[in-house]
N, C-alpha and C positions, 0 to 999 in steps of 0.2 A: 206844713211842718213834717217833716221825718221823711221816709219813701214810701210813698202811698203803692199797692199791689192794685193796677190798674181794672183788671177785671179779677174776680174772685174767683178759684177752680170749681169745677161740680163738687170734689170732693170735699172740698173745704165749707161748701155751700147747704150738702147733708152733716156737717158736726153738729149742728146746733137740734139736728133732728134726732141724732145717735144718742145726744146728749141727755135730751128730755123722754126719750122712750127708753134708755137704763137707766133713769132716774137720780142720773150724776146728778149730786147739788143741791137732792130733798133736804139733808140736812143743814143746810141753811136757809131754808125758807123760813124759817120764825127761832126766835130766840128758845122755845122750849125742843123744837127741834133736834137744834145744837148742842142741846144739856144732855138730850136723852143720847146725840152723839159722841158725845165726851164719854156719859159713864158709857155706853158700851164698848167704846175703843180701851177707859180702863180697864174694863172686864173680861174684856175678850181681845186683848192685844196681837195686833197681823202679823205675820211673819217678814224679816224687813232683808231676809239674805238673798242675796241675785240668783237670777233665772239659772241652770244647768246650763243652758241653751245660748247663752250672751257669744260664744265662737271664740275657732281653737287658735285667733291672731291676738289674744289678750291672756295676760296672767292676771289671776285673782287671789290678792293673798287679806289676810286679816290681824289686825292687834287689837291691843286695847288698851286705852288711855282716860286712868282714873276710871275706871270699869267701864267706860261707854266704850263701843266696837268702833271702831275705824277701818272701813275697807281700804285697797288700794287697786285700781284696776290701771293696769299698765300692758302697751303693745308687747308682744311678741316677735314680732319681724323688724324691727329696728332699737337700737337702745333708745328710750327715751330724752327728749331733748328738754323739755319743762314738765316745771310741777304745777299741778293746780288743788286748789279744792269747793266741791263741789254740795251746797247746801240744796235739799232737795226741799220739793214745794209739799204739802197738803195742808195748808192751816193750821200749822202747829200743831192737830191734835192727828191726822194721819198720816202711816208709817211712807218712809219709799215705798214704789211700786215698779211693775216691770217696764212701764216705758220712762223710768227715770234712767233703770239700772239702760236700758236699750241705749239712751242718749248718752249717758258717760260710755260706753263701749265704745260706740259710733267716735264721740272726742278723742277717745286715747287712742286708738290707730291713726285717725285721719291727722291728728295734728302732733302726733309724735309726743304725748305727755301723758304720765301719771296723774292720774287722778283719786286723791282722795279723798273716800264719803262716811263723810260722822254721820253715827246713826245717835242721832242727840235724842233727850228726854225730850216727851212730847206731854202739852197741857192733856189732864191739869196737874202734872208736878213741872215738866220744863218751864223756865221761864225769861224772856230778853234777860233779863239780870244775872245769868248764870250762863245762859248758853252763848251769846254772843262772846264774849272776851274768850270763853275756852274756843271755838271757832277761829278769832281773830290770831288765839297762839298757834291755832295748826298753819294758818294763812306764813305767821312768822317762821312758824319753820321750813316752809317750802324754801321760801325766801334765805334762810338760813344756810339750803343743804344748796340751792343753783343759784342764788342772787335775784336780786329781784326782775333782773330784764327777763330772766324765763318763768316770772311764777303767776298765777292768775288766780282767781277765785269767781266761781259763777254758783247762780240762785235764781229759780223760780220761784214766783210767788212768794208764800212765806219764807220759803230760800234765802228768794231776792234779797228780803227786809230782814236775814240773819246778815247776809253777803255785805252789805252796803254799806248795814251798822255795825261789821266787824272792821271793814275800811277806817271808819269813821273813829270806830275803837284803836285800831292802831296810830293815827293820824296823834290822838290824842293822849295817849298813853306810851310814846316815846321808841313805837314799832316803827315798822317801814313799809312804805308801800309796796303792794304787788303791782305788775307792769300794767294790768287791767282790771277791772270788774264786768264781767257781762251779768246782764238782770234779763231776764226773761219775763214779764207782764209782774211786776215785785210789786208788794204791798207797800207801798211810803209814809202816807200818814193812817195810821192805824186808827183815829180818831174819826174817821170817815164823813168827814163834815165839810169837804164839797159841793159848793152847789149843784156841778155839771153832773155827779153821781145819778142826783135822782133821774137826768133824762135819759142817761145809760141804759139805766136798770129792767126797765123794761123790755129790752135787746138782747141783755147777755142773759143765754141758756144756763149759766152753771154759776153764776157767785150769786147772793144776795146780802146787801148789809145786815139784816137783822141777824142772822147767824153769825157774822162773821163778828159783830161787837160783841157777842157771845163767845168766842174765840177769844179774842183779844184782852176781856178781862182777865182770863183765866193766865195769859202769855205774857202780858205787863206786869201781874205781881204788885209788887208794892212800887214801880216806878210810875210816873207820870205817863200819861198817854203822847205827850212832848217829849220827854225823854229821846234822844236820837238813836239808842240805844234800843226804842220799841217805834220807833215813825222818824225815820232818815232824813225825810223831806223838811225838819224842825233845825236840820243843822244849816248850820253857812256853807257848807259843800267846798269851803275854803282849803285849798292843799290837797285835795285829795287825787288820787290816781285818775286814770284816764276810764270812761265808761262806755260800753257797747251795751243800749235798751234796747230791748222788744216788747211793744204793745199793738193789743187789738183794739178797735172801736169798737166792740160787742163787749167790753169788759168795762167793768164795773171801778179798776184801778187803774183806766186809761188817762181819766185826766188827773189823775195826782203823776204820772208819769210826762204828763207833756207838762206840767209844773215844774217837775225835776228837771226837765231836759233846760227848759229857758234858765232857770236857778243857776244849774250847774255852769251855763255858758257864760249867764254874769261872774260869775265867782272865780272863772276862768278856767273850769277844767276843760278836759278835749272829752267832748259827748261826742258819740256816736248814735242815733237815736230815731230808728226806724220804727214805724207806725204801720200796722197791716190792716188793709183799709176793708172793714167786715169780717174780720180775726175773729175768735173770742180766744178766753183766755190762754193763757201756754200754748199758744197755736206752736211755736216754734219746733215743742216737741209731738208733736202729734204729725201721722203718717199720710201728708197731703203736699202738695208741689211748694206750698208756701213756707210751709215746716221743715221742709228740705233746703230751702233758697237761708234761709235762718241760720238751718245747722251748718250748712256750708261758708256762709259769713262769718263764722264764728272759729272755723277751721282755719279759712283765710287769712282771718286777722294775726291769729296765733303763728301761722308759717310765715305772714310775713313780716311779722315783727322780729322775729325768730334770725 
């Protein structure tokens, strides 16, 4: 299933070691964990505006919609040809960071589009019930200002499981599709009750479910953990636009993603749905030969749909 990366780079092969020696991930190791990560993200909230340093082939401008910021990061050396928007990953309760902001830079030159990034409320006030449909209306307005053949929306991770279920949101609330969704390693059923999870788990460096249903209580709110709105993978996948995945075997959301991928193909959409075979999570965005092959697929696809 998907395109397996036949041998795995050296670099790719030390993440899992960078990973566990700065101790990406402690906070998910157990549910009190997680708690004590919450209040201190509410306490001590990161700073969520892009590096100085992101380079002088890109404009950075900002608004604000209903008081949440909305960046817009758009090339410099050619006018823009599409819109997209770009839902950034950390578990609902951490801010963007710089190799998100690196990744959208990298997308808006290489594929000639604007990119907009809501910096949405984060658990424990954000929740699927509020932030996805505001999401889903930025998706419509791209689609508003160039049409839908140039507009796209992408999401890692928790991203991914805004991205997917704002598709899903427009799908059903009378929007229109953008021309793709790409997910980068997304969260799909938030319920985490896979059986293939537990043999994962012991592999992937950086997620663990007991933290992460500690997330998710806080991100569901009062809706159902079914809700598609909070776990994508609960809808029929019927109608909806065309998808570009990335997942790793070292992740703990891989096979709710190879669930997605078969779903989607019955249901009839055009998956696209590469597998990197000893990944872990968001491989895509991280600075290794595999992460690169990724972010170039995803440029590709954009110019050549284009």
């Amino acid at each position: 299933m998907g395109h397996n990366v036949e041998v795995p780079s050296l670099a790719s092969r030390l993440v899992p070691v960078v990973l566990r020696l700065t101790g990406r991930g402690k906070d998910l190791r157990s549910a009190d964990a997680a708690r004590g990560h919450i209040a201190d993200r509410a306490l001590r909230p990161l700073p969520y505006g892009p590096p100085r340093c992101l380079g002088r082939d890109i404009d950075v401008t900002v608004s604000h919609d209903d008081a949440w910021p909305v960046y817009t990061v758009a090339p410099t050396t050619a006018p823009a040809r599409h819109r997209a928007v770009y839902v950034h990953g950390g578990g609902w309760v951490n801010e963007i960071d710089p190799a998100h902001w690196r990744f959208v830079a990298e997308l808006a030159v290489a594929s000639q589009t604007a990119v907009r990034v809501p910096i949405y409320p984060l658990v424990p006030w954000g929740t699927a019930g509020e932030v996805v449909p505001w999401v889903a209306g930025l998706v419509q307005a791209a689609i508003d200002a160039v049409g839908a053949e140039n507009s796209y929306v992408l999401g890692d991770s928790a991203g991914g499981q805004i991205a997917l279920s704002a598709v899903i949101w427009l799908r059903d609330n009378g929007g229109q599709q953008p021309r793709r969704a790409f997910l980068i390693a997304p969260a799909l059923d938030l319920s985490l009750t896979n059986p293939a999870i537990a043999a994962v788990e012991p592999t992937d460096p950086w997620l663990s479910a007991a933290g992460v249903h500690e997330y998710v209580r806080h991100w569901r709110g009062t809706l159902s953990v079914q809700n598609p709105l909070v776990s994508p993978l609960a809808d029929t996948l019927t109608g909806l636009t065309a998808i570009t995945m990335f997942s790793g075997t070292r992740d703990i959301l891989n096979p709710d993603s190879r669930l997605l991928a078969e779903k989607a193909r019955r249901a009839g959409v055009d998956i696209d749905y590469v597998e990197g075979d000893r990944m872990v999570h968001v491989y895509p965005l991280l600075p290794i030969p595999e992460g690169r092959a990724a972010r170039r697929r995803i440029t590709d696809t954009i110019m050549a749909e284009s």
